[in-house]
N, C-alpha and C positions, 0 to 999 in steps of 0.2 A: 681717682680724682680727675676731673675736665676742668680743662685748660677754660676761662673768660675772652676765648676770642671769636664766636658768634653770639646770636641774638637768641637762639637758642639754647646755649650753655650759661648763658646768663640768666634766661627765664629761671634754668632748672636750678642754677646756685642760691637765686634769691627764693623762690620756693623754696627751697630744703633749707634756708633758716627760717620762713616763717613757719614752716610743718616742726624743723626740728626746734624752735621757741616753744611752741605748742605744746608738743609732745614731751621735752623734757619736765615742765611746768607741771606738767597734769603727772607724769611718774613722782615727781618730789612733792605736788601736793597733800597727801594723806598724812604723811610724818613732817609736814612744815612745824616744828615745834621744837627749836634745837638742843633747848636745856631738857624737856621730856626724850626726845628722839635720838638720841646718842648714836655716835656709828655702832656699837654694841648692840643698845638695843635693836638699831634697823636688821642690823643680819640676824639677831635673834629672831625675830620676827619671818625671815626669810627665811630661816632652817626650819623651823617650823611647819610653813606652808611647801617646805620643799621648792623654792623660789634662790637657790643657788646652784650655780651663778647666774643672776638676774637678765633674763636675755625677753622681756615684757614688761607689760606694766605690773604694778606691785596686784599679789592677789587679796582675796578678801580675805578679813581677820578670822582666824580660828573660833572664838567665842568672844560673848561680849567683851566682858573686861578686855579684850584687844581693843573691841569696836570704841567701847568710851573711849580709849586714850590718842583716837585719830582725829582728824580735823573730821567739823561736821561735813563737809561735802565729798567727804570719801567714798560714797555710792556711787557717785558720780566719776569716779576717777580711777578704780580698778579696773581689773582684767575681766572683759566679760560684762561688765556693764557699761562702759565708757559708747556715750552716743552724741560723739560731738563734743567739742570742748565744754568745760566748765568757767564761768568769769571767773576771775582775776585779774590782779591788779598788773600783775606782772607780763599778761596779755595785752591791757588796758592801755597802758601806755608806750608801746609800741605801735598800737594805733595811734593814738595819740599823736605820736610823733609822726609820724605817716599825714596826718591831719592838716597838723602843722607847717611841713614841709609841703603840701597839694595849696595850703591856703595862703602863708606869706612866703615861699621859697626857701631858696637855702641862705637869704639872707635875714633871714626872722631875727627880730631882737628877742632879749630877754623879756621886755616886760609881755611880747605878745604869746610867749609861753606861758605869760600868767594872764592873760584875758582869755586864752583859750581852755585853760583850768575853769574859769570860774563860769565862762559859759558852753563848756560840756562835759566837764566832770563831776558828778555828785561828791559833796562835800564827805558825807560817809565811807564813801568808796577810797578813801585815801588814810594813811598809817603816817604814824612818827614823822617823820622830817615832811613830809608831803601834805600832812594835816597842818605841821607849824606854820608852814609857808602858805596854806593857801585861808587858813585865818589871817595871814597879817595881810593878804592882799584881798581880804573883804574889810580889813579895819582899815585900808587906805596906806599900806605900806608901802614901798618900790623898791625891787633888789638894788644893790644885796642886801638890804635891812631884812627884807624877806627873810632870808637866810638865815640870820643870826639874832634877832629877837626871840625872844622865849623860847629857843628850840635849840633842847639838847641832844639831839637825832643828826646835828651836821653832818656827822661822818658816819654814820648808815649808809644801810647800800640802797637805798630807796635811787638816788642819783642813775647809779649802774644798770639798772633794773629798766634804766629808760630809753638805752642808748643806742638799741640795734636799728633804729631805722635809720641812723646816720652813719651807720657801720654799713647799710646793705645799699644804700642809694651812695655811698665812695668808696667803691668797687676800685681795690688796688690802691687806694690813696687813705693812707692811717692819720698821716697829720690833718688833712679836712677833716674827716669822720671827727677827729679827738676834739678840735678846734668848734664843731657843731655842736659835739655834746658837751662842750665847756659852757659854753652860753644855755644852753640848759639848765646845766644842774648846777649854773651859781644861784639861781630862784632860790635852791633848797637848800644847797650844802656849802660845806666848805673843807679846804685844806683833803684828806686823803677821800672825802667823799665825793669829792669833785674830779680827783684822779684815777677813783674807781672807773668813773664813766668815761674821762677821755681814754683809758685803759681799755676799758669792752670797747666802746666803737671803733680803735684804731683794730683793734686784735680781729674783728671781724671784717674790717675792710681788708686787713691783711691776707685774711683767709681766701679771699676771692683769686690772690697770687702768688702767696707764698709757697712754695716747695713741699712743705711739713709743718705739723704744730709746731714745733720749738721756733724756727724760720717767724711764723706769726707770731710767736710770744714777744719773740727780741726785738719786731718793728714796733712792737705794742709799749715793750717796755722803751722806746726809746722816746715818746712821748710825752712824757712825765716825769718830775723831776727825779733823777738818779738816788738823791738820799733821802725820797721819801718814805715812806714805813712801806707803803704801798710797795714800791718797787724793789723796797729790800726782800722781802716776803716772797713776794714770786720767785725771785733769783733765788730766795733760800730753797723752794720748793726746786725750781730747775736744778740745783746743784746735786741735792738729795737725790733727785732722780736719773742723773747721771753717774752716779755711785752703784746703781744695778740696789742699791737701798729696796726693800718691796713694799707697797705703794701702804701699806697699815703703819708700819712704820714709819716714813716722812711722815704723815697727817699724826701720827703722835707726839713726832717730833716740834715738827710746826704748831701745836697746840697747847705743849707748853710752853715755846717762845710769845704767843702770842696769848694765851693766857688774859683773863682780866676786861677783856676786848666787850667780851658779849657777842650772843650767838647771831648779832643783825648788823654787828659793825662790817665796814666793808674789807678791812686786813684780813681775819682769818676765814672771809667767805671767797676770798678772790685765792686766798692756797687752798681750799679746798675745788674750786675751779681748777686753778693751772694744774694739780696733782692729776683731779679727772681728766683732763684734757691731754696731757703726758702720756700718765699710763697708759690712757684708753688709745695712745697710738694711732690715731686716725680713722679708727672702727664710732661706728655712730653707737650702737649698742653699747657697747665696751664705755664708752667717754659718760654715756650719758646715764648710767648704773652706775660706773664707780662714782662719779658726780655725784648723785642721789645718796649713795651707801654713805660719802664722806658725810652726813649729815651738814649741822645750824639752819642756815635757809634754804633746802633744801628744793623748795619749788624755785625758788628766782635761781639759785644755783644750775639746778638744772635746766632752765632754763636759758639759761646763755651757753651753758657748755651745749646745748641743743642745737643754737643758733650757730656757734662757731662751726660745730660738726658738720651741722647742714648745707653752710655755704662751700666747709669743702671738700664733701661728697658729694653733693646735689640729691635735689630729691629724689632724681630716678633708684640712688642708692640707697636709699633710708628702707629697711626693712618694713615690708607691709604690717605688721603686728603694730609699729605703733603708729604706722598712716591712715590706715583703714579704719579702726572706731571713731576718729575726727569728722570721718563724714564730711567734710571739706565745710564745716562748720564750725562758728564761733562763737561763745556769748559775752557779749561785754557791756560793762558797763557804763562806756561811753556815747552821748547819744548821739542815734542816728545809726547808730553800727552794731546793733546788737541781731546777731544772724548771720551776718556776713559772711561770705564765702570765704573760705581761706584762697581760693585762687585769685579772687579778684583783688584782697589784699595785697597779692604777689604781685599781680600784671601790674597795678598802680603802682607801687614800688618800684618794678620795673621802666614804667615810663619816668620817673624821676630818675633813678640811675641812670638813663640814657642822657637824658637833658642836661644833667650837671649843674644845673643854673638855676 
């Protein structure tokens, strides 16, 4: 881990969370399917292909009947075919936010996260609490109504999925990061899906200083209110993993406390994060496999445990196997940005965490 005290270890933190967003993304997207994709089934699937223990991207399915029960763009997102990212949404709005933050600052209000939806988001391109909210702000809505008309997705992790650019632009500072992604995701959510996102972006701002994961967990949890489910959850995860418990067992544990939830709400996708992120010890591999293995949303999961990893390894440490197929290319869906360099994502990034303002 490198220390954030030149311009150069900074370039490299904020790089290796956009590499490591990317990369985790694209390992969990084939099995994004949480009620199909069970942690059972994922390692079945893995023993299989001789893909244990996971240290690549997932490989291709055996025979069909594998192939049907993947997500369609899993050609795109195995080992050996991977040429550059594949869109999603979970990429999408981390530009997004990068957008956001280059166009009104860090003082953007809510409503201007919803004009910048409706004028570069395709309306398709958005799920559950993301579709509620960006229909009521074509019918003439304004948060929070946004939020809580017709939309039973509040507390999905749509919110979470949004929050790393305000995690990687307050480098060391978790209450801005939390405080940026609060005014976000009131557009969409509410109550624990709002404290999913202040949750990731302080836990990543954290990472740029914190000592060790658990160090980031705790500045992360101290954001958000103590007796929210949210925070109880993580803590139940930290405590399990403190017990020398092995890492199938908490995620069993925690799965039937949380039970009932659904495999997109944001409580048992954020323990199947903090588990990944514990176990995996600080190894990027490690974090971002067990992450994936635990299943539910298994791309956006991965995907933040990617981001955390990354800012605190840096990208010089992220193993080539899953840097190299990226091609330092993106596809997204948002316009104006679809091709993008991932480095030049970085550098901008970078000039906003330096400015502050």
């Amino acid at each position: 881990m490198t220390p954030v005290g030149t311009e150069p270890e900074l370039d490299d933190r904020i790089l290796g969370g956009w590499l490591g967003r990317i990369a985790g993304n694209m390992l969990g997207k084939p099995v994004e399917q949480g009620d199909l994709w069970t942690r059972d089934r994922i390692d079945r699937y893995l023993r299989r292909a001789a893909a244990l223990p996971l240290t690549d991207y997932l490989p291709e399915p055996a025979d069909e009947g594998l192939a049907g029960a993947l997500r369609p763009e899993w050609r795109q997102c195995v080992r050996g075919r991977i040429h550059g990212s594949c869109r999603d949404d979970d990429v999408d709005y981390a530009i997004l936010g990068l957008h956001l933050l280059e166009t009104h600052g860090f003082g953007f209000s809510t409503e201007q996260v919803g004009d910048l939806w409706l004028l570069r988001l395709p309306y398709l391109q958005t799920f559950t609490a993301e579709r509620a909210a960006y229909r009521n702000l074509a019918n003439g809505l304004k948060p929070p109504l946004t939020a809580t008309y017709d939309n039973p997705y509040q507390e999905w992790i749509g919110a979470l999925i949004r929050a790393d650019a305000y995690g990687w632009t307050s480098p060391g500072d978790p209450r801005r990061a939390a405080a940026l992604a609060r005014r976000d995701a009131v557009l969409s959510h509410t109550g624990n899906g709002v404290y999913g996102a202040m949750f990731a972006a302080a836990l990543i701002a954290a990472a740029f200083t914190a000592p060790g994961i658990r160090d980031a967990l705790e500045q992360a949890l101290a954001v958000v209110p103590a007796s929210c489910r949210l925070a109880r959850t993580v803590r139940r995860v930290a405590s399990l993993h403190a017990t020398r418990l092995p890492w199938e067992e908490t995620l069993a544990t925690v799965a039937e406390e949380t039970a009932g939830l659904g495999w997109i709400h944001t409580v048992p996708n954020a323990a199947v994060l903090t588990a990944g992120l514990l176990y995996g010890d600080g190894d990027f591999t490690r974090t971002i496999a067990l992450t994936v293995r635990g299943g539910l949303d298994t791309d956006s999961n991965g995907a933040t445990a990617g981001s955390v990893a990354g800012v605190l390894t840096g990208a010089r440490a992220i193993p080539a196997q899953w840097t190299d197929p990226l091609e330092d290319t993106v596809r997204s869906a948002v316009f104006g940005f679809d091709g993008v360099r991932i480095s030049e994502l970085a550098e901008r990034t970078v000039r906003l965490a330096r400015t502050g303002a």
